[in-house]
C-alpha positions in Angstrom: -27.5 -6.1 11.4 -24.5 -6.1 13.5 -21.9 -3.3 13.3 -18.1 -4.1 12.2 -17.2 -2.6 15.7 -19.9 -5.0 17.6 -18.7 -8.0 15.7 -14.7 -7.1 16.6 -15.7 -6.9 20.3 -17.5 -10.3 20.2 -14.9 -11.7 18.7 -13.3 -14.6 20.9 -9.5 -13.9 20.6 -6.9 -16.6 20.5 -3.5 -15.6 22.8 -1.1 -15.1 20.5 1.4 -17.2 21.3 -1.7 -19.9 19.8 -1.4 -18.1 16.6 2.6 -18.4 16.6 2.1 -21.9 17.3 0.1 -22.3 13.8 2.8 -21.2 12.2 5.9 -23.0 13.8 7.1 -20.1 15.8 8.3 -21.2 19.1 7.9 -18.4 22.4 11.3 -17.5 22.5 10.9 -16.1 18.9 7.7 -14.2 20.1 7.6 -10.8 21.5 4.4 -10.0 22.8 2.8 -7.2 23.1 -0.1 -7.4 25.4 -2.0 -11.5 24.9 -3.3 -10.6 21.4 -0.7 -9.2 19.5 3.2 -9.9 18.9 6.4 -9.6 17.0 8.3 -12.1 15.6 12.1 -11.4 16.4 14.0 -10.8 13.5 16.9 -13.5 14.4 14.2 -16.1 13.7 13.0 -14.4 10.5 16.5 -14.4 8.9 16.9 -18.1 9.9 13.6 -19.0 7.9 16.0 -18.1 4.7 16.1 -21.6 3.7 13.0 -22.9 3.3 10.9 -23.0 0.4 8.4 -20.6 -0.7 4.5 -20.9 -0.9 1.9 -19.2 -3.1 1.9 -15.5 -3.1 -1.6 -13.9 -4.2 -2.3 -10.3 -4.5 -6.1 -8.8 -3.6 -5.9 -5.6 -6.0 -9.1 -4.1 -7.6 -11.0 -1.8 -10.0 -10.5 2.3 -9.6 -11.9 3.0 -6.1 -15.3 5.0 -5.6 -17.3 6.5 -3.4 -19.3 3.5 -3.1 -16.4 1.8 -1.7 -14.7 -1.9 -3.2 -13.8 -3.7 -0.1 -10.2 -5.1 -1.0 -8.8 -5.0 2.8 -12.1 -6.9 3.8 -11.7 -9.4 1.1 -7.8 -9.8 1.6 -8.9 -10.9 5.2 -12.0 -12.8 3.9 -9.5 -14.8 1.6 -7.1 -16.1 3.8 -9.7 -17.4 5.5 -11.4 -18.7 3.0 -8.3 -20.7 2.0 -7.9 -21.9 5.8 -11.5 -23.2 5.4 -11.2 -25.4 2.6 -7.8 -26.8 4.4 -5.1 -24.9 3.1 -2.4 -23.3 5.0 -2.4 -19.3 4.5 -2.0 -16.1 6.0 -2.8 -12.6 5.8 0.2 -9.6 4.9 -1.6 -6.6 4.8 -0.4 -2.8 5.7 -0.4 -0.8 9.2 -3.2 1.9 9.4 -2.1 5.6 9.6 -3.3 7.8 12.5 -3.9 10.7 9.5 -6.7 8.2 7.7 -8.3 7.2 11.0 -9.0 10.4 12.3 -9.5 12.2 9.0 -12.3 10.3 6.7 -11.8 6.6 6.1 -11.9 5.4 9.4 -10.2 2.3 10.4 -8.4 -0.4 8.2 -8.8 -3.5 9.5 -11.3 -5.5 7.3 -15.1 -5.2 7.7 -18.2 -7.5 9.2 -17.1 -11.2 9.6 -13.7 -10.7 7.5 -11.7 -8.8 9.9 -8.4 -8.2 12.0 -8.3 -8.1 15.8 -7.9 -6.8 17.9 -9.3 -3.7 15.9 -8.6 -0.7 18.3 -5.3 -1.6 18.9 -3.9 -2.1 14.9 -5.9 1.1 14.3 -4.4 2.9 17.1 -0.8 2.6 17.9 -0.8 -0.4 17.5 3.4 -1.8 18.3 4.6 1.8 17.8 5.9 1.0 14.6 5.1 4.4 13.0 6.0 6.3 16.0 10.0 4.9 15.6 9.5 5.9 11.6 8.3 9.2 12.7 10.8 9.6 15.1 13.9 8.7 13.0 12.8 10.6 10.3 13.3 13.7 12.1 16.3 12.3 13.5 17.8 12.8 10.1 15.7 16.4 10.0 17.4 17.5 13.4 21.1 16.3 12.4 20.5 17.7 8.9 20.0 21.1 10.4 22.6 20.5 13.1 25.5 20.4 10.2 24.2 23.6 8.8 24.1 25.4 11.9 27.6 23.9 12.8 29.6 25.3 9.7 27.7 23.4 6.8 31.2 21.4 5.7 29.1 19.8 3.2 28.2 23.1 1.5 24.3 22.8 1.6 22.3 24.9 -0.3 19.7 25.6 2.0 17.2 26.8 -0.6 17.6 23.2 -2.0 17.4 21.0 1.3 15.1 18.1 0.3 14.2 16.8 3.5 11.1 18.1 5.2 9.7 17.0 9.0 7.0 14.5 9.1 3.7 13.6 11.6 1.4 11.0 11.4 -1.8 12.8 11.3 -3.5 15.0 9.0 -2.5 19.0 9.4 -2.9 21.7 6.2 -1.6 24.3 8.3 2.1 22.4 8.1 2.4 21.7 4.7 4.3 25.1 4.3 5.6 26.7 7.2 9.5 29.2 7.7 11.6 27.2 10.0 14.4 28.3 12.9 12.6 31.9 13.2 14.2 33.6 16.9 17.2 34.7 16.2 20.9 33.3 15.9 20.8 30.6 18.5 18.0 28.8 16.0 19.7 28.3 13.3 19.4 30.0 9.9 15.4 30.4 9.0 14.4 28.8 5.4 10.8 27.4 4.2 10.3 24.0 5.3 7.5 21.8 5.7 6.1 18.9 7.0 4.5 15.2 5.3 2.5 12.5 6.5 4.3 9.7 8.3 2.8 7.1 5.7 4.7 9.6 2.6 7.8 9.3 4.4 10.7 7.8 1.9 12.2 6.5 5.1 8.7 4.3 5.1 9.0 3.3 1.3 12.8 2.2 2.0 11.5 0.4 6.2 9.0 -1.6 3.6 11.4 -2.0 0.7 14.4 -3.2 3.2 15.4 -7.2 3.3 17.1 -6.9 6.8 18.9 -4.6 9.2 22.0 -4.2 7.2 19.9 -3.3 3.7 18.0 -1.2 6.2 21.2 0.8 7.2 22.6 1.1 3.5 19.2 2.3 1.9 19.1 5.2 4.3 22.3 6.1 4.0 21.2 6.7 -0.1 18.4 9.1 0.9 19.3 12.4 -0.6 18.3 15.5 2.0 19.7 18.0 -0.2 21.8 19.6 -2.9 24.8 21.9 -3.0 25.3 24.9 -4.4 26.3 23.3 -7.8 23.8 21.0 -7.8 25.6 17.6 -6.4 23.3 15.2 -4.1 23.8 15.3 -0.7 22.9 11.9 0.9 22.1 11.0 5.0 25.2 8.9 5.2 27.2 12.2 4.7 25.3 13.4 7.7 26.2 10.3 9.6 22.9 9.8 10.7 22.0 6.2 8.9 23.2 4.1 12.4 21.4 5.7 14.9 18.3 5.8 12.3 18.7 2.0 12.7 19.1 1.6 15.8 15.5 3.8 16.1 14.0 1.6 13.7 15.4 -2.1 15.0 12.1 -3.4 17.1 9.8 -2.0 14.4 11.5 -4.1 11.7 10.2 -7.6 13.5 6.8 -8.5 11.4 3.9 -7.8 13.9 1.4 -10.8 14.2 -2.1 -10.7 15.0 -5.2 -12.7 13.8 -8.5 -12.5 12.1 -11.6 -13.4 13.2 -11.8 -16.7 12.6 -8.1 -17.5 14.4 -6.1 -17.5 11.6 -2.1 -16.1 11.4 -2.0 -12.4 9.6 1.5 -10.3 9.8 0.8 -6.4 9.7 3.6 -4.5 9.1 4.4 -1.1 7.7 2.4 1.0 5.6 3.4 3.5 2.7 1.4 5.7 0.9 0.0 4.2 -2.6 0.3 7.5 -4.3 4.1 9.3 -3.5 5.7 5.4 -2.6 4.5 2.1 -3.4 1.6 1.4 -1.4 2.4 -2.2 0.1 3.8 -3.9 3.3 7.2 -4.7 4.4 9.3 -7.2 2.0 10.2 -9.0 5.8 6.7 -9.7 6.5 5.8 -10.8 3.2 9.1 -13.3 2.7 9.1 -14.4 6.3 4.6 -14.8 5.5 6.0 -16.9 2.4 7.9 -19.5 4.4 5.6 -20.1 7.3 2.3 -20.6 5.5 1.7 -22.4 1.8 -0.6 -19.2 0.5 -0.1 -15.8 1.1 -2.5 -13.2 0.8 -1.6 -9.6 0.6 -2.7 -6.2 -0.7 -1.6 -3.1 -2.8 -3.0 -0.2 -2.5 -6.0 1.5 -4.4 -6.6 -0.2 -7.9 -4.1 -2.3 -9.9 -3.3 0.8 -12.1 -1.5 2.1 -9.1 -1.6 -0.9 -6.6 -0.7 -3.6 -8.7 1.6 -1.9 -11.0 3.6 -0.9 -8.4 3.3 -4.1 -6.4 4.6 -6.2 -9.4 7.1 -3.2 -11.3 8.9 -2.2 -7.7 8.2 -4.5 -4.5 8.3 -7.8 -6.6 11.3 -6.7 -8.7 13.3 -5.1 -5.9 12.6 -8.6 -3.2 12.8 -11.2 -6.0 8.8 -12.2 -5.7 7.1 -14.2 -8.0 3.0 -13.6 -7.6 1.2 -17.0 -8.5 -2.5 -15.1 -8.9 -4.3 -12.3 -8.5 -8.0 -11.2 -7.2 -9.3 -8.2 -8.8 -12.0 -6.7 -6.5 -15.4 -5.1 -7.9 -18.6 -4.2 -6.4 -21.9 -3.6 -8.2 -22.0 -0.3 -6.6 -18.9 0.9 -7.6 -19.3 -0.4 -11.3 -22.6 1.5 -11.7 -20.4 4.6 -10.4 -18.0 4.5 -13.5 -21.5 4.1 -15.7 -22.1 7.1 -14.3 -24.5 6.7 -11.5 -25.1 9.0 -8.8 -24.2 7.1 -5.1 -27.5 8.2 -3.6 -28.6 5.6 -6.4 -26.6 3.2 -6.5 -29.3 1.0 -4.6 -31.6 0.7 -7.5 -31.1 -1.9 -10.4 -28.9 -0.1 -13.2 -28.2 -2.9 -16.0 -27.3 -0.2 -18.4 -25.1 1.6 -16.2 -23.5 -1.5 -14.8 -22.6 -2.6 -18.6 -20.8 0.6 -19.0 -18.9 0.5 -16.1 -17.6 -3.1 -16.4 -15.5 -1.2 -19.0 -13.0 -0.3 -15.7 -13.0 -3.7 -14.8 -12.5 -5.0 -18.0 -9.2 -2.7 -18.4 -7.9 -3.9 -15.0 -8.4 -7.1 -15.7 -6.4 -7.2 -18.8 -3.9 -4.9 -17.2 -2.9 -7.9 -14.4 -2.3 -10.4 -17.7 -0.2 -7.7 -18.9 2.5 -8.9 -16.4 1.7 -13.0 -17.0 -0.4 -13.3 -13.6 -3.3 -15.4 -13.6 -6.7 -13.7 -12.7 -10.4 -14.0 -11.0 -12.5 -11.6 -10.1 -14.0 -11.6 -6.7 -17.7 -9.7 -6.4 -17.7 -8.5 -3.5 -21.4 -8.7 -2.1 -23.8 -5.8 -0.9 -27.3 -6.2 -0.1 -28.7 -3.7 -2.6 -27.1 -6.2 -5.7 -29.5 -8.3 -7.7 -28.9 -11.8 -8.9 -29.3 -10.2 -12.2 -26.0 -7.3 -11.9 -24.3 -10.3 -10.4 -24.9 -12.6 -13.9 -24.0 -9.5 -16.0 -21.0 -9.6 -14.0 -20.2 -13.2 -14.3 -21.4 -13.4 -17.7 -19.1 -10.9 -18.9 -15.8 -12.0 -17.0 -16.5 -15.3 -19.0 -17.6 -14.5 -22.8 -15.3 -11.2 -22.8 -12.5 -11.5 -20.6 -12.2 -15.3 -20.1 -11.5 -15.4 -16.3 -14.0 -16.6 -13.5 -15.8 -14.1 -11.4 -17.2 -15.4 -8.3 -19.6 -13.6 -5.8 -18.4 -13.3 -2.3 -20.2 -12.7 0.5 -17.8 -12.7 3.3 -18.5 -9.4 4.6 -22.0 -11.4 6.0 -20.5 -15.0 6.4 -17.1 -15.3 7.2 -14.9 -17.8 5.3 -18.1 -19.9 4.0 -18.7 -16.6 2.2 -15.5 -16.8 0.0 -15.3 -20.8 -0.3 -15.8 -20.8 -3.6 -13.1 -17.9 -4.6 -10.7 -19.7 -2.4 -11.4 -22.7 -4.6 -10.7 -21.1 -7.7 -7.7 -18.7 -6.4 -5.5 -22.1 -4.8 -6.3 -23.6 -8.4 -5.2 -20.5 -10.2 -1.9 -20.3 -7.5 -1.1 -24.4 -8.3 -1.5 -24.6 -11.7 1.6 -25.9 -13.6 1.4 -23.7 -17.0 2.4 -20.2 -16.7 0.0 -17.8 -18.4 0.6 -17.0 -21.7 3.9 -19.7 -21.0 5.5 -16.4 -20.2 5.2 -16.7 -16.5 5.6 -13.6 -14.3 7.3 -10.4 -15.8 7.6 -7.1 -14.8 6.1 -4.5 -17.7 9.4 -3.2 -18.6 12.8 -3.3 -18.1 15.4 -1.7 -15.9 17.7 -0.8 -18.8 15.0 1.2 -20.6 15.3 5.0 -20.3 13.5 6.7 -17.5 11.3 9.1 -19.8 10.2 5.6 -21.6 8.9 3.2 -18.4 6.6 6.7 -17.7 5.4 6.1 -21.5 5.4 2.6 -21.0 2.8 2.4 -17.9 0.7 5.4 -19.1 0.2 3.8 -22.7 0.0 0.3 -21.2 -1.9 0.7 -18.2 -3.8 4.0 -17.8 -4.7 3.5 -21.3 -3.2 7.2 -22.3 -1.7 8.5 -26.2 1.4 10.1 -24.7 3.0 11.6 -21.4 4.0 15.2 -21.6 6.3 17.4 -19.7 8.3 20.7 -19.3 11.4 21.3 -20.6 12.9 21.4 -16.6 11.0 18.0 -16.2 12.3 16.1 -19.2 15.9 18.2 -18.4 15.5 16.3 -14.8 14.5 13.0 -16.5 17.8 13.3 -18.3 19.8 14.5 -15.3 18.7 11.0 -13.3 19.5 9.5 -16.6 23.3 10.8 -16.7 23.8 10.7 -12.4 23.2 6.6 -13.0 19.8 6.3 -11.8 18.3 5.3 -14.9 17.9 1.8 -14.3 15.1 2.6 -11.4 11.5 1.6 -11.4 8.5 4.4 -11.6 6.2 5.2 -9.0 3.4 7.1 -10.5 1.6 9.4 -8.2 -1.6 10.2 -9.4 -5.2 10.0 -8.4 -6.4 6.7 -7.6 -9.7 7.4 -9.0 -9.1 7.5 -12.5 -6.9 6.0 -15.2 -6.2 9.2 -16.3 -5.6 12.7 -13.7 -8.9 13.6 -14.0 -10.3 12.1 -10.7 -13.8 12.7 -11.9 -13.2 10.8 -15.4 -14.5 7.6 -14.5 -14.7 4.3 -16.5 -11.8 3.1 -18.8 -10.8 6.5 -20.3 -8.4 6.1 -23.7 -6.6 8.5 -25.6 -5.5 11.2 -23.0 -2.2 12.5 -22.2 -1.0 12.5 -18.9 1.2 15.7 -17.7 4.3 15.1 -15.7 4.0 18.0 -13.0 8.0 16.8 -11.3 9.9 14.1 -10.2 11.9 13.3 -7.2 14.6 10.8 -6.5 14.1 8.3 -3.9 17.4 6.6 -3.7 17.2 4.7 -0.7 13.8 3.5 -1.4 14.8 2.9 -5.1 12.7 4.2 -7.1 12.0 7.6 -9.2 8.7 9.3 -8.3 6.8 11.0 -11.0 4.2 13.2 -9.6 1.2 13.6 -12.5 -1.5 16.0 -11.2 -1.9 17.5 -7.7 -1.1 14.6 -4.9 -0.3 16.1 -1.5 2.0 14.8 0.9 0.3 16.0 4.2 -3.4 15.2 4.0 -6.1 18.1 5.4 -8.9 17.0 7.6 -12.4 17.5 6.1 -14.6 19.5 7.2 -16.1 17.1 9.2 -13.6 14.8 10.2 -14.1 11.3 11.4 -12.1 12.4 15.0 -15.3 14.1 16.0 -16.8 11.4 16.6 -14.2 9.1 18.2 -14.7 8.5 21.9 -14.8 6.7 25.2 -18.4 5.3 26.5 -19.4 4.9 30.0 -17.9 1.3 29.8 -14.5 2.3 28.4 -14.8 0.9 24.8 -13.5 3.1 22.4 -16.1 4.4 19.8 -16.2 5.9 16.6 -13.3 4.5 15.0 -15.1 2.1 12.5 
């Protein structure tokens, strides 16, 4: 069996100016960047304004595992699949992070036949896009510590400066670190840190952005600090916004490359699921949405934290309306949350597998919660047996009533997913609106800030009640009185649980879920509410995935799938 790497390098690539040419994009519009990747200029994005919408379809899934769901690979797989029975789609998914790459995960560009190529390239570097992020981020770090140094007019307190340095790779030893040690000349020393590009709220607000104008006014909102008394102090105080943008221009233009099979799919921009919202740029996914008639883009981790946030902030703040939803499982990973160990995963487990359809079951019903129209997709291993599969099928039906349709795309391309393209372009056409609600968001912006937290953890994770501290709830109220209480929530939390236990698998109920803080992101838009321990700079493990990345005697890069 071939590996993903071997299949990428066998892949025959289209020049990408073919690829525009799907899509209507003329050359002048196209900025390439070597023959197999380009970006589409942002002129010719705004001029696409006009023109009707397609079908927009989110790939979410069940709580991740060990055992791993495949929701990139079947994002790819899809809008393939939908090309193959003659519709016109495209991909939208997020850029990789350095930090990932070289730390455990590997790459993030699909798997086997359901891939995006060229591989190396999005995986490393790719347009440069989180180099400009990384860059203007710090930007704002240096001017920030430039008004300080030269008089602080503002009157920052610099015990409460907000704004920390960011990298995009993986590094403990930065987390915590004293800054502007050596004397006068260097400033005035203070504790200081650093985050992972990807955690960056200038990433949350480059994704969140409609164009260059929203781009400039949303960091201008970013709060780097507080006085003495406690008053915000935001980056447009520092004058720092225009140059920011002007930093950040290029990378706003959607970057195009293709899948395997030829077909269009826009890459752009890539926040962390847990501290931000865990999707890809609004301008790829509106300017994806007027090209092609289907759409097929990702959130990240499961839909308690993907689609939540995909639907309560990214649809909300850009005005999208998602027509269906794919909710990935494996048999692996439902074995998992019926307790399985992974070194046994490959065995027949109908007792275990029943139990942990409980996960998908609560997912499932989750994604109805907000009047979107669901089928599961089964994503095929080896190890499964027709039987797991019918338990699977069987259940989706008599239980949940939604289709459930084994995929085998990883092995066969786009003639693996026919049939879930069938049923998804149904599920996207169909007249009636679920529940003759239609698309909703799961609460409302006038309700209090204290109560959306209730609202998702009672709704969605399947908890009693949300507790915190009396500074936490005196911050809640704080937001509240300052005028930010008509914000979405972004939960950060682990991804492998409903609750923040990460080793509390299945469809937990009854818990209470612990408020640890909460941070404003104002130019982003949205109130972070940090349950449990989430860390903004990722460690390596101790065997990180960079050991093994290298150059071979023929210059092909290995290691990085």
């Amino acid at each position: 069996m071939k590996t993903d790497i071997e299949i990428a390098r066998e892949a025959k690539m289209r020049p990408i100016g073919e690829i525009a040419d799907k899509l209507g994009i003329p050359s002048e519009s196209l900025s390439p960047y070597g023959r197999y990747i380009g970006k589409i200029d942002n002129d010719f994005v705004e001029g696409l304004a006009d023109r009707p919408n397609g079908k927009l379809i989110l790939v979410t899934a069940i709580s991740p595992t060990p055992a791993g769901e495949g929701k990139t690979t079947t994002t790819v797989g899809l809008g393939d699949g939908l090309n193959h029975i003659g519709k016109k789609a495209m991909v939208c998914l997020r850029e990789p992070s350095l930090g990932p790459c070289f730390g455990v995960k590997g790459g993030a560009a699909g798997g086997g036949f359901a891939q995006i190529v060229p591989m190396e390239n999005i995986n490393l570097h790719f347009t440069g896009d989180f180099h400009a992020i990384t860059a203007a981020h710090n930007l704002l770090s240096a001017m920030l510590e430039n008004h300080i140094y030269w008089g602080n007019e503002l009157g920052i307190d610099q015990r409460r400066v907000a704004w920390r340095r960011v990298m995009d790779m993986n590094d403990r030893s930065l987390r915590s670190i004293v800054s502007s040690l050596g004397g006068v000349s260097n400033g005035f020393p203070r504790e200081d840190g650093f985050d992972i590009t990807v955690a960056s709220e200038v990433m949350a607000v480059f994704c969140l952005a409609k164009d260059m104008k929203d781009l400039e006014e949303r960091l201008g909102n970013m709060i780097v600090g507080y006085t003495r008394d406690k008053k915000p102090v935001y980056a447009r105080q520092i004058k720092a916004p225009g140059a920011m943008a002007v930093l950040l221009k290029d990378a706003m233009a959607p970057n195009l490359v293709q899948t395997l099979e030829g077909n269009p799919a826009f890459v752009h921009g890539g926040p962390f699921a847990n501290i931000a919202h865990g999707c890809n740029s609004v301008i790829a996914t509106t300017a994806a949405l007027k090209l092609a008639d289907y759409v097929v883009t990702e959130a990240g981790f499961g839909a308690d934290l993907g689609a939540e946030k995909f639907f309560d902030i990214k649809c909300r703040k850009a005005g999208l309306t998602p027509s269906a939803a794919v909710i990935v499982a494996t048999v692996r990973a439902l074995k998992m949350h019926g307790g399985v160990a992974k070194d046994s995963l490959g065995k027949e487990n109908l007792e275990a597998l029943a139990k942990g359809l409980a996960n998908l079951e609560r997912h499932v019903k989750n994604v109805r919660k907000f009047g979107v129209p669901a089928v599961v997709g089964i994503n095929h291993f080896t190890s499964d047996t027709a039987a797991e599969h019918q338990m699977i099928i069987d259940f989706c039906r008599d239980r949940l009533g939604v289709d459930a349709v084994v995929c085998s795309h990883w092995a066969n391309g786009s003639a693996g997913i026919a049939d879930l393209a069938h049923k998804v372009a149904a599920l996207a056409d169909r007249d009636q609106p679920l529940d003759g609600l239609g698309f909703h968001p799961l609460y409302g912006d006038d309700l209090p800030l204290w109560d959306k937290v209730k609202t998702i953890a009672t709704e969605i994770y399947g908890a009693a009640d949300i507790i915190g501290d009396q500074k936490v709830r005196d911050q809640f109220k704080d937001l509240q009185n300052m005028g930010y209480g008509n914000l979405p929530i972004c939960v950060a939390k682990t991804q492998y649980s409903f609750s923040t236990d990460p080793n509390l698998r299945g469809a937990p109920s009854g818990h209470v879920v612990p408020i640890r803080e909460i941070s404003l992101s104002a130019g982003a838009g949205f109130v972070v509410v940090i349950c449990g321990e989430i860390m903004r700079m990722p460690g390596l493990p101790r065997v990180p995935s960079a050991e093994k990345i290298h150059i071979d005697s023929q210059g092909r890069i290995e290691g990085l799938f």
